[in-house]
N, C-alpha and C positions, 0 to 999 in steps of 0.2 A: 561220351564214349571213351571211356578209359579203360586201360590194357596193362594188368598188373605182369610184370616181367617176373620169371622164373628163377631161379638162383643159375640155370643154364645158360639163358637168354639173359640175363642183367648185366653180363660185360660182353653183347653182343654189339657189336655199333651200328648193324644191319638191321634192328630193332628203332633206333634213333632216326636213322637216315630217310625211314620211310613211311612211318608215322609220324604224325602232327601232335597227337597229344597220348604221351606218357606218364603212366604215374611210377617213377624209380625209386620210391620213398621203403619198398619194402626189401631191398637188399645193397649188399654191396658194389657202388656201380662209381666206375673211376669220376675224379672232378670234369675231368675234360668231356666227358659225356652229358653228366648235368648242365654243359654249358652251352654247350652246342644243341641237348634236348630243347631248353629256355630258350635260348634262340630263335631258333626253329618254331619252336609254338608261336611267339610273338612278332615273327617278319612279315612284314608283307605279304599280301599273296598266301600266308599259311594255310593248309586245307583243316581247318579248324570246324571248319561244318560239316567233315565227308564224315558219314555213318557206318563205322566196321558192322559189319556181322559175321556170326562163326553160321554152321549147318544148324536148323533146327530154331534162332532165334526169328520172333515174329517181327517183321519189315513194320514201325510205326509209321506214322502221319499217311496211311491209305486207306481211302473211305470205298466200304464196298458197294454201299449204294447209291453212291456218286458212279460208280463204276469203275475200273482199271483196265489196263492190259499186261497179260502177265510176259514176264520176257524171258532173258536165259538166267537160269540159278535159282530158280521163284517156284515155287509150288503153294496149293490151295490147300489148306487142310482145315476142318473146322471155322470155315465163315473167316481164316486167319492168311495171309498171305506169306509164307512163311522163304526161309533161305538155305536153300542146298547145298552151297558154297563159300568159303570163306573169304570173303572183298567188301568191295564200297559198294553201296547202292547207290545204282545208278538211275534218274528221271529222267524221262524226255515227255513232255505234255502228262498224259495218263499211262503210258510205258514206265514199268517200274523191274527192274533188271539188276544184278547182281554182279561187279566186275572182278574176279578172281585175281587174288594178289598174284598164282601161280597159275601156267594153265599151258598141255600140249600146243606146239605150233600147229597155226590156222594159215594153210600156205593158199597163197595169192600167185597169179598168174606174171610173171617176170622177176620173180624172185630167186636171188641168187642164194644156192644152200649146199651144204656139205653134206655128206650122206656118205655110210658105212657100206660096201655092200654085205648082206645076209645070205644072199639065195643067186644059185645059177639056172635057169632051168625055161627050154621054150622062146630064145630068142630073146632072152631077155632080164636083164640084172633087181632085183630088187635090193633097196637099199632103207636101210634105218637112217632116218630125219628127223624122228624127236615129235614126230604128227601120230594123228589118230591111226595109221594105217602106214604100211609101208609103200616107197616110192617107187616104180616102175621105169627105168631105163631100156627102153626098147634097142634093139642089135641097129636098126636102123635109123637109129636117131643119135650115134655116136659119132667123132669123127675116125675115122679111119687114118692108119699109121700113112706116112706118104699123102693125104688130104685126095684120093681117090674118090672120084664121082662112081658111082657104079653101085647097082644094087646088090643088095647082099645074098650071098648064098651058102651054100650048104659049109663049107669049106671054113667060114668066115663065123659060121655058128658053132664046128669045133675050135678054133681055134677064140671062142670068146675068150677062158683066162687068160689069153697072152695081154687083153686090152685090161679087164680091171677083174682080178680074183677074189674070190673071199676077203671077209678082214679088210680090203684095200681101202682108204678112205678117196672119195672124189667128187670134185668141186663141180656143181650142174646146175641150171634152170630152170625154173619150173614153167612148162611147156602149154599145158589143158591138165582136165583133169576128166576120170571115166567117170560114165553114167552110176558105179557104185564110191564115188568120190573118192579114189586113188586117185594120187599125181602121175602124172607122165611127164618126166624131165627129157633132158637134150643134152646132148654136148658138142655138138656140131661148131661151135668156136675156138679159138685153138688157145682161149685162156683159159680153155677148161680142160677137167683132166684128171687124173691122177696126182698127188700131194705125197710127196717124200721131203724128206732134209728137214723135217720140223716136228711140233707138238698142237696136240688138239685139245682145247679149254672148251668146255662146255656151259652155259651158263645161260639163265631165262630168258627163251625168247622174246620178251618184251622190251629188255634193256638194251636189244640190238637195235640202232637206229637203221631206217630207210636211206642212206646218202648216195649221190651221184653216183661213185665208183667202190664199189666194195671189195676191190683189190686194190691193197695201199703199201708203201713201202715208207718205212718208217726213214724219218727225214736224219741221216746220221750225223749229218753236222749239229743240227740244232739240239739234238737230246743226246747222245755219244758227245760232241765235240768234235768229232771230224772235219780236219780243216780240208780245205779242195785242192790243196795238192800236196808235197810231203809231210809225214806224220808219222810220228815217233812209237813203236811197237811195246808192248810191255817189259821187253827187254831193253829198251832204250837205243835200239836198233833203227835206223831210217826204211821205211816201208814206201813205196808209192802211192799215188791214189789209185793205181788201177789194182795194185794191190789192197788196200783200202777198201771198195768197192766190195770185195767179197765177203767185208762184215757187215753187210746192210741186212735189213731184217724186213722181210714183209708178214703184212695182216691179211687175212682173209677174213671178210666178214660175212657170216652166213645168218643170212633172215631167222633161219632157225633156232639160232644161239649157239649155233657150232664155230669157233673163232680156233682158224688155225693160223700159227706162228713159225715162223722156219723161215730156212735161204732165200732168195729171192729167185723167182720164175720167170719164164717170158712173159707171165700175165700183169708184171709191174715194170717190165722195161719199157724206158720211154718210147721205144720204135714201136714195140711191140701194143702200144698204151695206140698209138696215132693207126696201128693196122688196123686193128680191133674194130674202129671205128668206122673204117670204107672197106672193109674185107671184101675179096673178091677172088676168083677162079684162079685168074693169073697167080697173083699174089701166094696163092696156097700152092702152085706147080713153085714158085722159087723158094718156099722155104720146105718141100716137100725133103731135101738133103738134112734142114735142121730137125724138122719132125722125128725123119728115121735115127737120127742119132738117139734124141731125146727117148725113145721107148725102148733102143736099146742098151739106152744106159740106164732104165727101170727096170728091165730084165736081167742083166748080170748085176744088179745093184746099187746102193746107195752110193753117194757121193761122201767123202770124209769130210767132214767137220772138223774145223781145230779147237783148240777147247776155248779159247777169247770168240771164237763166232756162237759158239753152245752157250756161252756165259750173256751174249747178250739177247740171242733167241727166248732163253730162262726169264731174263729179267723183264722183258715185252711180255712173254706168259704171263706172269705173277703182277704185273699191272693189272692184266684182263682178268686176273683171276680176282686180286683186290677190289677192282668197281664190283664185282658179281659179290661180293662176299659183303658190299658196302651197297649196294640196291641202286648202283647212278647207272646211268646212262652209256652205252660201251659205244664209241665213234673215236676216228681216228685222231681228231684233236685230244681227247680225254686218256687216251691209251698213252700217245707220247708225252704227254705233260706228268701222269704217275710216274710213267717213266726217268723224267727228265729228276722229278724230286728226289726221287729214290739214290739217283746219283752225285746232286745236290745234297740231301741229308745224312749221304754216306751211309745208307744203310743198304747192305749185300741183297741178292737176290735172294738167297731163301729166309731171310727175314720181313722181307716184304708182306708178309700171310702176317705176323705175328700181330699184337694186340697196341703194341707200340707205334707201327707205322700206318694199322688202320685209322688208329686213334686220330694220330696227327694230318694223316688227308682228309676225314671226316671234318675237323675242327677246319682246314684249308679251304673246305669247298660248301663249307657251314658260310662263313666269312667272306667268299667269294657269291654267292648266293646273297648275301644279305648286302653287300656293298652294289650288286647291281639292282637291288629294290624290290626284291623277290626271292621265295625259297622254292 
């Protein structure tokens, strides 16, 4: 199964990274790729046996009078079992299934995800998640400004844009899902919310891992430098740590491939990290004073960013944008360590995309894959 690469796709390293066997013999395709491609084919662990197919080519080694079962991507045509989708075929016994290199989010019950809203209308938000259908925020399933128990009424369903308007982007769980397989999300935690003070990278939901906590705040000492108490500003001026503090950068990882970047939230403060976890009635009447702040300072606006907090916001972006553009893995170890090189190879944030610094994390984590015994 080889995959003649296009004069488009021949200095693509996203090509390299996720294929096993390449044939680059028919264009101009940089050294550092032919080496990291050879690599790659002959590590350990290479997937040297998985079988691509595009739409329309016939799925060999399936006996039809032995019998099959046909699964997702497969269709029967002429005695032929053929392939609807472009992936790896996939076996389990007599299951024979097609696994799409691309494919809308398949959302699962606890899954944390970002969602755009679209529509206001009947008690209830609909939002774009990147799924077959769009996502359902019901009036009663959000938290309320102040963390008020109390059922909703009429009062509470005019004033739904003051909570999330059009356009708004906001972070939510997926709750059930309806008998016409719409999600019904929730936001009834008070990490969830509304997203200001940052940027939204969109990128295939398959490269977003599953981890623990999908709200992370990127570690500033270890990838910045930021030492733990005073610390020198770009002007060479003495800054605090509590100053300090306000260039930290948080992740949002959403199951759906929605990854958003910006200031840091209550959803990453440490207090707020330990609430989260034994949440309770009490608890929401004391921070009911922080609440009402927080929505109304969504409502008269954004908070100002300085340009060294936007410079490192960018450069977190353009990692997560780099692994999406490179086909690995998005978790918050891999975000900060792009990160960290970028600042090590001294190469600026909006070069990060270019061809030079894919090249050289590709060949990184080419290297780092084959040293621990596997690609």
């Amino acid at each position: 199964q080889i995959f003649t690469l296009d004069s488009r796709a021949a200095t693509n390293p996203l090509c390299t990274a996720r294929m096993g066997s390449i044939d680059i013999t028919g264009g101009e395709v940089p050294s550092g790729l032919r080496r990291a491609s050879a690599t790659l084919r002959n590590a350990p662990g290479a997937s040297g046996d998985a079988i691509f197919v595009t739409p329309g080519d016939t799925i060999e080694g399936v006996d039809v009078e032995d019998g099959f079962l046909r699964g997702h991507g497969t269709r029967v045509a002429d005695g032929r079992l053929l392939a609807t989708v472009c992936g790896t075929v996939e076996r389990v016994n007599k299951l024979v299934s097609v696994r799409p290199l691309r494919t809308r989010y398949v959302p699962e019950t606890g899954d944390v995800v970002l969602g755009r809203v679209v529509d206001i209308a009947g008690k209830r938000w609909k939002l774009e998640i990147g799924g077959r259908q769009h996502a359902i925020l019901q009036l009663g399933a959000v938290h309320l400004p102040g963390g008020a128990q109390r059922r909703r009424n009429n009062l509470d369903e005019l004033n739904m844009r003051a909570l999330y308007a059009e356009n708004d982007l906001v972070s939510a769980e997926v709750q059930s899902f309806y008998a016409d397989g719409a999600v019904a999300l929730h936001t009834r935690s008070l990490k969830y919310g509304r997203l200001v003070n940052g940027q939204l990278v969109r990128a295939p939901p398959t490269l977003v891992k599953r981890v623990k906590r999908h709200f992370h705040q990127v570690d500033a000492g270890a990838v910045f430098g930021d030492a733990t108490g005073d610390t020198k500003g770009d002007d060479g001026t003495e800054k605090s740590s509590s100053e300090g503090s306000h260039y930290e950068v948080e992740v949002l990882l959403g199951c759906n491939g929605f990854v958003w970047v910006g200031a840091p939230s209550k959803a990453t403060s440490a207090k707020e990290g330990e609430e989260n976890e034994t949440e309770s009635d009490g608890k929401r009447k004391r921070n009911a004073d922080d609440d009402d702040d927080d929505e109304m300072d969504a409502k008269k606006g954004r908070r100002v960013i300085c340009a060294e907090h936007r410079q490192r916001i960018g450069r977190v972006a353009n990692a997560v944008r780099a692994l999406a553009k490179l086909f690995l893995g998005i978790h918050p170890n891999a975000i900060e360590d792009v990160t960290k090189c970028s600042l090590e190879w001294g190469t600026s944030a909006k070069d990060m995309l270019g061809e030079a610094f894919l090249r050289r994390t590709l060949e990184r984590e080419t290297d780092r894959r084959v040293a621990k015994g596997g690609a």
